[in-house]
N, C-alpha and C positions, 0 to 999 in steps of 0.2 A: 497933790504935787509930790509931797511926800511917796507915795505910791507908786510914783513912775520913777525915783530916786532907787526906792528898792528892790525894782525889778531885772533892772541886767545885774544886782550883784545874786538874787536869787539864782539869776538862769547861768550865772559865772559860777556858780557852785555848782551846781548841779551837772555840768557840764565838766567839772573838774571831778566831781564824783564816781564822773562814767569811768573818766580818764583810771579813774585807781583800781575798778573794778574788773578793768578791762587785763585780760593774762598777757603780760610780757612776750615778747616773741624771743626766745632761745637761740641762740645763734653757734651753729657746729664748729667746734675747737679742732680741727685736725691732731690725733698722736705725735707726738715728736715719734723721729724713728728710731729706732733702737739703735746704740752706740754700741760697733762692735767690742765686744770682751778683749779682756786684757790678759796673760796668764798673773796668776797673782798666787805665790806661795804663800799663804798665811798660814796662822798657830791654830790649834784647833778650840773648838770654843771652851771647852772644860780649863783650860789653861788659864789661868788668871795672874801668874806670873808674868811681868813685862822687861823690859831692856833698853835699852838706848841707845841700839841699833839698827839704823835705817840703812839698807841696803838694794838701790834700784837700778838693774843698769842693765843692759843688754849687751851679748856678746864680750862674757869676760874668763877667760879659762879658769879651770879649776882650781888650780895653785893660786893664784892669785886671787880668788874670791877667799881662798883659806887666810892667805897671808894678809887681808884686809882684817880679824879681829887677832889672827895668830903671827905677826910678824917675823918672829926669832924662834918659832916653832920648829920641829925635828917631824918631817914628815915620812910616813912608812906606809904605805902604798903596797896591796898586793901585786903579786908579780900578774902583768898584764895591763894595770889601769893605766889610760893615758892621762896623763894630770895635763894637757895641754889640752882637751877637751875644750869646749868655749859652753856658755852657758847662759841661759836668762833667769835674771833672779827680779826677784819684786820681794825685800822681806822688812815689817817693820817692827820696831817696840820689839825688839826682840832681843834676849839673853845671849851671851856665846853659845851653850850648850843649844837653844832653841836656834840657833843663825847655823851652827852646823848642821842641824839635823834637815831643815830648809836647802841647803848646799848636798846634803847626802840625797835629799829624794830628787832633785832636780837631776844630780848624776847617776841616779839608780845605785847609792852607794850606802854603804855602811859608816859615817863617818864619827869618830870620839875624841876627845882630847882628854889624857890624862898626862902631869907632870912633864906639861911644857912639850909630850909628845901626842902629834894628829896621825891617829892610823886609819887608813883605809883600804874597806874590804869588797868584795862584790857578795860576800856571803854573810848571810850575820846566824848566829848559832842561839838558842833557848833552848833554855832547861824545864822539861815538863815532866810532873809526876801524876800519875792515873792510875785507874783502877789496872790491871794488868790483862783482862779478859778484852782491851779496847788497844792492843800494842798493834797486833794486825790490823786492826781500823787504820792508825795512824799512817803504819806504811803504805796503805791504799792511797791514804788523802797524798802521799806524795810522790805517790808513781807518774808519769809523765810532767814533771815539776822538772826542769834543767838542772841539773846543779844542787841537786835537793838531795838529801840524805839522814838517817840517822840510824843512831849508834842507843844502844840500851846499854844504861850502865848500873842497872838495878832491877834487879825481877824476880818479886818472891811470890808467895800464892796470892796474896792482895794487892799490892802494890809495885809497880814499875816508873822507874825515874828515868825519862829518853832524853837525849843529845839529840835538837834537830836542827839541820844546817838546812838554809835556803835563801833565794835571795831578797833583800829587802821587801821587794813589792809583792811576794809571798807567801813572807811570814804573817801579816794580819791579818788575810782572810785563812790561815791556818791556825791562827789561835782560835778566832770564833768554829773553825770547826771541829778542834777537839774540842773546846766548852761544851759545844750540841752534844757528844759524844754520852759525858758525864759530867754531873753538877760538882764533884768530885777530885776536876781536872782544876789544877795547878799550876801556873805560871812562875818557877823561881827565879830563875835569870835570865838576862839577856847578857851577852856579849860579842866580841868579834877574833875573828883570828889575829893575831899579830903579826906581821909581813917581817920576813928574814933581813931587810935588809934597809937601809937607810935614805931619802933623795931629799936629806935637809936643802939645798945647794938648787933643789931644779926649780927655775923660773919663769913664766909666762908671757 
């Protein structure tokens, strides 16, 4: 009797056995589809410096993306920028100095603030010093370059210090190519032209 009590819980096992050893049937997950990109100015990653500045907004002119950290600022604009331009910005955690630099590449500009004044350029100028056998290299690197030029303001048998003007967006792939030139080359400044004349007053 006993023996027929233990038989369907035998064959209940055994049957639940197969059940575990049996592989899973896998069922296909479709990809979600890719969300189109946003433009998004961010800081670059070496930066570790942050700000408390969040800045996101579409279609908003120049002047007034200034005048959002710089209100009672004195702006000086080279002759020619339109400061009514419009703009998309995406910028976050970001310093003043990091929130204009975000604003300058968006308008292909040069943009700084010092003492309460924001200038901006379409050219920005660096000071490089090298070996003096690579001066004709450099002017090569910037023949066909708009608006590109430079000025030697130092040239003895070793060493030559250049003034090179160009615009924003090709000044950095001109540093990396005089570095390639020589191990040698030098980076001492950056700066921007200062504009003759004043449009504290213009608004957006």
């Amino acid at each position: 009797m006993a023996a027929k009590r233990l038989l369907p819980v035998v064959v209940a096992g055994l049957f639940l056995a197969g059940c575990q050893a049996t592989p899973t049937q896998t069922t296909q997950v479709e990809a979600e589809p890719e969300k189109p990109s946003r433009m998004h100015l961010h800081l670059g990653q070496a930066s570790e410096r942050k700000g408390d500045i969040t800045h996101i907004v579409q279609s908003i002119t120049l002047v007034k993306a200034i005048k959002h950290v710089y209100p009672d600022a004195t702006l000086l604009p080279d002759p020619g920028i339109n400061m009514r331009q419009h703009l998309d910005l995406w910028v976050e955690n970001a310093t003043k100095a990091q929130y204009l630099d975000q604003v300058g590449r968006a308008a292909g500009l040069v943009i700084r603030h010092d003492d309460n004044t924001v200038t901006l350029s379409q050219v920005e100028r660096w000071n490089f010093t090298l070996p003096t056998k690579h001066v004709g290299d450099v002017r090569e690197l910037l023949s066909g370059k708009a608006g590109a030029s430079m000025t030697v303001l130092r040239n003895d048998a070793d060493t030559a210090t250049l003034l090179v003007s160009a615009s924003p967006s090709d000044l950095p792939d001109l540093k990396t190519a005089v570095f390639q030139l020589s191990d040698q080359a030098t980076l001492n400044d950056t700066f921007t032209r200062k504009a003759p004349h004043s449009t504290s007053n213009q608004e957006g």
